[in-house]
N, CA, C and O atoms as CSV, one atom per row, in Angstrom:
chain,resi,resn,atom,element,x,y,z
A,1,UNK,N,N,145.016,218.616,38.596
A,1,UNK,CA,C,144.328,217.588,37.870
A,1,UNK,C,C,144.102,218.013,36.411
A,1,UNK,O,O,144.153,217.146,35.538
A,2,UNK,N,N,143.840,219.379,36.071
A,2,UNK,CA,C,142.950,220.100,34.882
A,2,UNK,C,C,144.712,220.005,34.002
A,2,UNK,O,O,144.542,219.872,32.789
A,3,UNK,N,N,146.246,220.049,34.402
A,3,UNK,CA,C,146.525,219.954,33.456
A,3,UNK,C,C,147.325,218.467,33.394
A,3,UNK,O,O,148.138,218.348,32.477
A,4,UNK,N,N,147.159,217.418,34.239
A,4,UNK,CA,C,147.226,216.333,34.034
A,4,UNK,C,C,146.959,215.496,32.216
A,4,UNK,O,O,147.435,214.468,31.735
A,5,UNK,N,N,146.000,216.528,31.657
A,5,UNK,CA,C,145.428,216.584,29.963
A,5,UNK,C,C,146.463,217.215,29.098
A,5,UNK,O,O,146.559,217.001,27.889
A,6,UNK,N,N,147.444,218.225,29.980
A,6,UNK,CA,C,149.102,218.583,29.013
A,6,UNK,C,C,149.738,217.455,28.892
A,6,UNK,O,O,150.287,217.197,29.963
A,7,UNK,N,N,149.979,216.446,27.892
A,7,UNK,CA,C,151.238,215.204,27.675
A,7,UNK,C,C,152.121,215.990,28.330
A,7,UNK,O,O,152.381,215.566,29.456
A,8,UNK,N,N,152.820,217.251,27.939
A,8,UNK,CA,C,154.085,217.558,28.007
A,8,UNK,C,C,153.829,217.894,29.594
A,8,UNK,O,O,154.403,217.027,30.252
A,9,UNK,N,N,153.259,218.719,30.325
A,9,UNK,CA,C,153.036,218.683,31.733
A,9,UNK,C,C,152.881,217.228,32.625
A,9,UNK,O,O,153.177,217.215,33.820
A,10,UNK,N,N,152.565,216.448,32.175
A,10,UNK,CA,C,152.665,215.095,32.484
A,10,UNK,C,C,153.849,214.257,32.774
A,10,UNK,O,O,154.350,213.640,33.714
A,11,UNK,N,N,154.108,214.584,31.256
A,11,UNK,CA,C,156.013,213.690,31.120
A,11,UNK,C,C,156.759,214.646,32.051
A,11,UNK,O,O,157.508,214.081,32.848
A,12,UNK,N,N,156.707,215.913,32.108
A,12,UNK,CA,C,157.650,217.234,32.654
A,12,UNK,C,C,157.469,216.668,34.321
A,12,UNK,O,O,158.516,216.780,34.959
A,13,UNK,N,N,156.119,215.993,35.219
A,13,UNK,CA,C,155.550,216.244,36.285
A,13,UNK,C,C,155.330,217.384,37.175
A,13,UNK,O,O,155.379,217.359,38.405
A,14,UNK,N,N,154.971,218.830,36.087
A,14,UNK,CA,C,154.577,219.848,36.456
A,14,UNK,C,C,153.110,220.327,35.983
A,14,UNK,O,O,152.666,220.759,34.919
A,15,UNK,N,N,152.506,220.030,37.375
A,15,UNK,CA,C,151.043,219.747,36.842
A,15,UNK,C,C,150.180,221.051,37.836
A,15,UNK,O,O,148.979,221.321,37.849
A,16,UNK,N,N,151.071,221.541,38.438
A,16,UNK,CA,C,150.312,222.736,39.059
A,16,UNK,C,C,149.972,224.096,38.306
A,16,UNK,O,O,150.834,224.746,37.713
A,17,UNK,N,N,148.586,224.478,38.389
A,17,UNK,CA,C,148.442,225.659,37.694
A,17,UNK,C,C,148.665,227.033,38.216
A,17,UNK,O,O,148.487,227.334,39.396
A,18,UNK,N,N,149.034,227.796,37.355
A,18,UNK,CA,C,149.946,228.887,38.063
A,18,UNK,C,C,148.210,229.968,38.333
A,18,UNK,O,O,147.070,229.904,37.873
A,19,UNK,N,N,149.030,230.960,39.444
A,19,UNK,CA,C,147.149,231.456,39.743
A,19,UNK,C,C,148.141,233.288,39.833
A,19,UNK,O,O,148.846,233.892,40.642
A,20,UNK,N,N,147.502,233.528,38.260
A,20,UNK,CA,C,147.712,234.715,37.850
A,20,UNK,C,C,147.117,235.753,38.574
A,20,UNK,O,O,147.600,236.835,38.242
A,21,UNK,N,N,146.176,235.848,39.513
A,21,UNK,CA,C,145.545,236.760,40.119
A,21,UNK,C,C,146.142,237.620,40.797
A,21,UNK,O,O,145.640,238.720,40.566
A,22,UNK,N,N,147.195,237.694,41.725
A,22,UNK,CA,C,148.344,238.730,42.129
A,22,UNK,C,C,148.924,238.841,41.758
A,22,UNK,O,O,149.593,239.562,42.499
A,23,UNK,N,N,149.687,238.614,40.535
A,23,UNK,CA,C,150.693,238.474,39.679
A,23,UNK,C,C,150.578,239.478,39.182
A,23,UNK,O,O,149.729,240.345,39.388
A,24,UNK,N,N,151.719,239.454,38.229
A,24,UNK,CA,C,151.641,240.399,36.535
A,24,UNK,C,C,151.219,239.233,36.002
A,24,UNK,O,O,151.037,238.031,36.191
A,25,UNK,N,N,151.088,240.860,34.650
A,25,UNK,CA,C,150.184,240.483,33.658
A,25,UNK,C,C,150.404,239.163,32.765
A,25,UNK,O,O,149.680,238.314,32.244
A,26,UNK,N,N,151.607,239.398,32.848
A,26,UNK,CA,C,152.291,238.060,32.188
A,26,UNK,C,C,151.897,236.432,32.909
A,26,UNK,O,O,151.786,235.417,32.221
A,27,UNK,N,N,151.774,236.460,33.998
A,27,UNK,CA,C,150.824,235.178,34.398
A,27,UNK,C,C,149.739,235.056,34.041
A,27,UNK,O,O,149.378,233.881,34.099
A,28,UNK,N,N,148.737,235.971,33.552
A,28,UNK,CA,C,147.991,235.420,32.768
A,28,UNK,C,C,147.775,235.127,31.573
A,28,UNK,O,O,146.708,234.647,31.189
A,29,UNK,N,N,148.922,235.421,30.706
A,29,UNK,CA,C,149.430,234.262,29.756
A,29,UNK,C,C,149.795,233.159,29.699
A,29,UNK,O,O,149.620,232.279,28.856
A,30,UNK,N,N,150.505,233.203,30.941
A,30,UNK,CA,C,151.268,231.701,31.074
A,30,UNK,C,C,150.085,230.776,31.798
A,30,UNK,O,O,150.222,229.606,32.154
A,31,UNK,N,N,149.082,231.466,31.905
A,31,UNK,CA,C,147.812,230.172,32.922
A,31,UNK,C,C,146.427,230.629,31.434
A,31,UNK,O,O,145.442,229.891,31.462
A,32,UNK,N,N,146.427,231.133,30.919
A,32,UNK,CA,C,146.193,230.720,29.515
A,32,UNK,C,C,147.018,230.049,28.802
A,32,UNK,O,O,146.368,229.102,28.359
A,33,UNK,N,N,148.045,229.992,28.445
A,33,UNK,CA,C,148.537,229.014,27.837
A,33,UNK,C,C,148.321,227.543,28.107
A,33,UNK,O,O,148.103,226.692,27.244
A,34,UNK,N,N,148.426,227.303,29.687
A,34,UNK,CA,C,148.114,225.907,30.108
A,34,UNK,C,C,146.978,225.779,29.960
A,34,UNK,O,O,146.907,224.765,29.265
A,35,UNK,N,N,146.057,226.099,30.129
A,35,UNK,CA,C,144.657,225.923,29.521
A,35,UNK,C,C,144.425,225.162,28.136
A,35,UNK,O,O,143.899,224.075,27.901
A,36,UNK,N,N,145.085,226.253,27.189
A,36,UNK,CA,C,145.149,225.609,26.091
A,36,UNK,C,C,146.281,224.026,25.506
A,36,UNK,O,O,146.079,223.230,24.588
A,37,UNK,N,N,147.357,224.104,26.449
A,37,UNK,CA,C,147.784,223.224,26.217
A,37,UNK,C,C,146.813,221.819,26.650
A,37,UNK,O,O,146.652,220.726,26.107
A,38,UNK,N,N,146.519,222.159,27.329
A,38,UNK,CA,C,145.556,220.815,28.268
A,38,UNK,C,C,144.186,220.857,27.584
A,38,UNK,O,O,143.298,220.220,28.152
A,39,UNK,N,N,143.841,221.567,26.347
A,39,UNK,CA,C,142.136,221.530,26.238
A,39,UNK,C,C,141.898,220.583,25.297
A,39,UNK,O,O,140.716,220.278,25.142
A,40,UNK,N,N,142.802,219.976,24.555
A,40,UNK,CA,C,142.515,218.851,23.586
A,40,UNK,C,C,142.781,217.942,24.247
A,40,UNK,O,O,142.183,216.995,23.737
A,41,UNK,N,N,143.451,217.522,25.302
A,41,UNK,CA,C,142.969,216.399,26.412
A,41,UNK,C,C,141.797,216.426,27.359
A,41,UNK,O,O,141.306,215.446,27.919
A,42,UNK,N,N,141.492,217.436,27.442
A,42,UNK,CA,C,140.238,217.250,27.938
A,42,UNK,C,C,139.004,216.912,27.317
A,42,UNK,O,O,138.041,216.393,27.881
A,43,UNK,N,N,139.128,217.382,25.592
A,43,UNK,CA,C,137.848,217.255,24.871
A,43,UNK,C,C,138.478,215.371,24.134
A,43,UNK,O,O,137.870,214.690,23.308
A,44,UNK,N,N,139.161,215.198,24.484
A,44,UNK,CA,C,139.758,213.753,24.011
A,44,UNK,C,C,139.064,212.790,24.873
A,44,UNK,O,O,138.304,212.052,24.247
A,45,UNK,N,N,139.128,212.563,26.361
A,45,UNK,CA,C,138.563,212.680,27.245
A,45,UNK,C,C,136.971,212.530,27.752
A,45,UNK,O,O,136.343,211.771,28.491
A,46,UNK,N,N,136.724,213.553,27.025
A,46,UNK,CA,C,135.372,213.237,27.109
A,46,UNK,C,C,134.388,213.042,26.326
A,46,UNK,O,O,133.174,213.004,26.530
A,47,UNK,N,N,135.101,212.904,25.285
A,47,UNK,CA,C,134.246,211.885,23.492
A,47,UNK,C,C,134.918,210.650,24.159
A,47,UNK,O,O,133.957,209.889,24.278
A,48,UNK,N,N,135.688,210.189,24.517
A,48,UNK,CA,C,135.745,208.903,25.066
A,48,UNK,C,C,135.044,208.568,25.800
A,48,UNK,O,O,134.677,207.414,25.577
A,49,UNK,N,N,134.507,209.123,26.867
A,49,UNK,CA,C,133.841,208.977,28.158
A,49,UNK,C,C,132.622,208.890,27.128
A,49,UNK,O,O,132.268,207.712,27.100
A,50,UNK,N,N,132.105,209.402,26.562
A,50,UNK,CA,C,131.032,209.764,25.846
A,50,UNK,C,C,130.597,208.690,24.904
A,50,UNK,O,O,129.427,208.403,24.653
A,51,UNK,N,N,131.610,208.158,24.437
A,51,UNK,CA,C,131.467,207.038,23.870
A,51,UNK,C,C,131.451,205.358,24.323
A,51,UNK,O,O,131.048,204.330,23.779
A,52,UNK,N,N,132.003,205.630,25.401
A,52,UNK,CA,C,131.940,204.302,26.288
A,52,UNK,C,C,130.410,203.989,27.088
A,52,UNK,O,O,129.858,203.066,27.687
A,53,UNK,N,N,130.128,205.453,26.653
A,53,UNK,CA,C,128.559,205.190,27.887
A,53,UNK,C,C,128.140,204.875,26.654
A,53,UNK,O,O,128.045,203.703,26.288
A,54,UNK,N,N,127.865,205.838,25.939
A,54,UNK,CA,C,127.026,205.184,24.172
A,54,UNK,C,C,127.284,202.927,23.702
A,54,UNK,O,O,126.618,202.087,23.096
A,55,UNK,N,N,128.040,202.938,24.132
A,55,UNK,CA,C,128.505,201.825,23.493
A,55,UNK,C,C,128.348,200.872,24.544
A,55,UNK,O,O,128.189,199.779,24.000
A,56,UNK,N,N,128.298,200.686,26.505
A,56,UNK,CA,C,128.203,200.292,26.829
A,56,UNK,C,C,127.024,200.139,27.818
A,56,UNK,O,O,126.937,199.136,28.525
């Protein structure tokens, strides 16, 4: 769901987050990265949400 907020994970329909915890180290770059790809949809998101309650 959390990177459903990546456009490009969206259009791609690869929306599963990778779970760096047994991994190498290098997965937890790549599950930071999705984080960040997805965090300006999330804060997009919720100034909208934020604003619809304000306004309605």
């Amino acid at each position: 769901m959390f990177r459903s907020f990546d456009p490009v994970a969206e259009r791609d329909g690869d929306l599963e987050m990778a779970d760096p915890w047994y991994g190498h180290d290098d997965a937890f770059d790549q599950t930071y990265a999705e984080v960040l790809a997805a965090a300006d949809g999330v804060v997009g998101y919720v100034r909208a949400a934020l604003a619809a309650a304000h306004h309605g």
